[in-house]
N, C-alpha and C positions, 0 to 999 in steps of 0.2 A: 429870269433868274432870281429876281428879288422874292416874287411868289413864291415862287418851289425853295427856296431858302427858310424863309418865314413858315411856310406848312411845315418845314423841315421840323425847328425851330419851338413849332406848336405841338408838335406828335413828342417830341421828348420831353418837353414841360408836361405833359398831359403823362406820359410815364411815370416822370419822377413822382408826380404826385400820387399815382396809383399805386408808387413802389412805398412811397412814404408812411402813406395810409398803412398797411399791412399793419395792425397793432390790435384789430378786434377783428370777431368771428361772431358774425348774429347766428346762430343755429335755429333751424325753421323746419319742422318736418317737412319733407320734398317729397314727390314722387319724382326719381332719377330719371324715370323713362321720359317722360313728360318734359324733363328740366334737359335733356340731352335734346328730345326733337324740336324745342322751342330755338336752341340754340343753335342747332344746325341749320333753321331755316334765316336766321336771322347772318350765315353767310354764304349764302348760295355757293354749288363749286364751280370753277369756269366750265364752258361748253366739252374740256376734252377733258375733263374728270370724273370719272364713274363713282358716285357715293353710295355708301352700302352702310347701315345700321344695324345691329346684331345685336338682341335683347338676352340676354342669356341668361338672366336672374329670376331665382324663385321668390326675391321680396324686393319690390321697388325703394319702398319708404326706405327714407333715411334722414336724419338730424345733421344738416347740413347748411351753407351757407349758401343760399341760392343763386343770389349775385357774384359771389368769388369763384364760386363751380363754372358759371355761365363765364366767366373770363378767362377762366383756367382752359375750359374747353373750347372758345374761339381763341384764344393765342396757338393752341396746338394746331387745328385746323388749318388757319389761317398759314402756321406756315407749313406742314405737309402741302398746302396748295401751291407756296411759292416753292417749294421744292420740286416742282412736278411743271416747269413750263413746256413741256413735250406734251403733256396728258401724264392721263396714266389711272390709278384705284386709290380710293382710300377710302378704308373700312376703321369705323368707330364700334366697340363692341363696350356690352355694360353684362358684368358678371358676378357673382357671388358663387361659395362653397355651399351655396345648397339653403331649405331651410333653417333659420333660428343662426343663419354665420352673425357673425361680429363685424366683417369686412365687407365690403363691396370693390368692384376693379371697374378703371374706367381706361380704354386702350385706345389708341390715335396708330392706323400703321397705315403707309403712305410707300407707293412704288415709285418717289422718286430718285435723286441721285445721290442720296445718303449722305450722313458727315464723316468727312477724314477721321479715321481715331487718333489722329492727337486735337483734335477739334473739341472731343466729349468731357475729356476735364473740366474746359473752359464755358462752357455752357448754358452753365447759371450764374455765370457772372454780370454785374450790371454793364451795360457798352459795348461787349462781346456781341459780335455779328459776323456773318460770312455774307449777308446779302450785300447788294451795290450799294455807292453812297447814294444817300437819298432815302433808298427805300425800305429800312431798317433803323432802328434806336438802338437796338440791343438792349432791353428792357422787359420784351415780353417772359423771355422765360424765366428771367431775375423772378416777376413780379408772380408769375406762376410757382415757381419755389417754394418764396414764400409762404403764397397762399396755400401750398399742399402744406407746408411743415405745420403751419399755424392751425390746421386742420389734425395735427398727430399724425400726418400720414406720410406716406413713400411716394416718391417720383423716380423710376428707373428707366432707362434707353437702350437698345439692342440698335444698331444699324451697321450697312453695307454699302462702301459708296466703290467697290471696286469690281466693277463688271467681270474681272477673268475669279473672282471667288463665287460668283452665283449674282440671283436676282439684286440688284440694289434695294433701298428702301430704308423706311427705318419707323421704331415702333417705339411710342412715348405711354411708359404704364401708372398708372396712377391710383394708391393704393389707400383706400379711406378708410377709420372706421366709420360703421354704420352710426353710431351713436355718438352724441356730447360726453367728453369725459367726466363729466357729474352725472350724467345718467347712468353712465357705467359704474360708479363708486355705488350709484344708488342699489343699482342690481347687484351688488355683490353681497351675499351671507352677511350678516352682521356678529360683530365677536361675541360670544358667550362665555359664562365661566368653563363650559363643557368644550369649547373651541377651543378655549386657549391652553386649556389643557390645567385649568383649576378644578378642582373638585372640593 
């Protein structure tokens, strides 16, 4: 009891410090596809979980945070898998609006027993958990939050956890820009007397 206390113990100090951190974004040109299969193999899914990756993008690269990315997408993973101790699917898809978009989408959807909606408020809150004790901080998504906002971008949720409305499941979307917001300033027109409407 003392051990499984202590690991307890360890995995929330080991949060808080991850949640703490949140304060800088190294931007690194990535290639997404590359930075998604690296991270999917680094958590295997259990034996009764069918994994599916779906490349859907006309441009990989993107000015990103490769390490925050890489934790953003195993905390989603990781729990779509505890959501699923029956088995079941889960499909990671990487998308964009085509050539030359501004955005990229990274989507985590999981067939297993979905969260209550009054659950989805609380969410990204730090401490918030629905799993047993022991086996949850209620940190990972805090700590993902952040790192999506800290990146300019959107974390959104659709899920089902009631079997007489249809299939359960539920789908965590995550919405980047492709670029650093200084790259972006960079590429924008620059003002002229003719822009601004001097003559």
């Amino acid at each position: 009891m003392v051990v499984e206390q202590a690991d307890r113990c360890k995995k929330i100090v080991s949060g808080l410090l991850n949640f703490a951190r949140q304060n800088k974004v190294e931007h690194d040109r990535v290639n997404l596809v590359d930075l998604v299969q690296k991270a999917l193999r680094s958590v295997p899914p259990p034996v009764n979980v069918a994994l599916v990756f779906e490349d859907q993008m006309a441009d990989a690269a993107a000015e990103l945070d490769a390490d925050q990315l890489t934790q953003v997408l195993v905390n989603l993973v990781s729990n779509a898998y505890a959501a699923m101790p029956d088995g079941g699917a889960l499909a990671v898809r990487l998308s964009d609006d085509g050539p030359g978009s501004d955005r990229c989408r990274l989507a985590v959807s999981d067939t297993g027993i979905g969260i209550p909606a009054e659950n989805i408020p609380k969410l990204y809150e730090p401490f918030f958990t629905t799993k047993k004790v022991g086996q949850g901080t209620g940190l990972g998504l805090a700590v993902t939050y952040g790192i999506v906002k800290m990146h300019r971008g959107d974390i959104t949720v659709t899920s089902n956890a009631d079997p007489a409305r249809g299939a359960t499941g539920t789908t965590f979307t995550v919405n980047l820009p492709r670029r650093r917001p200084d790259a972006v300033a960079d590429a924008l027109p620059r003002a002229t007397p003719e822009t601004r409407g001097v003559h």
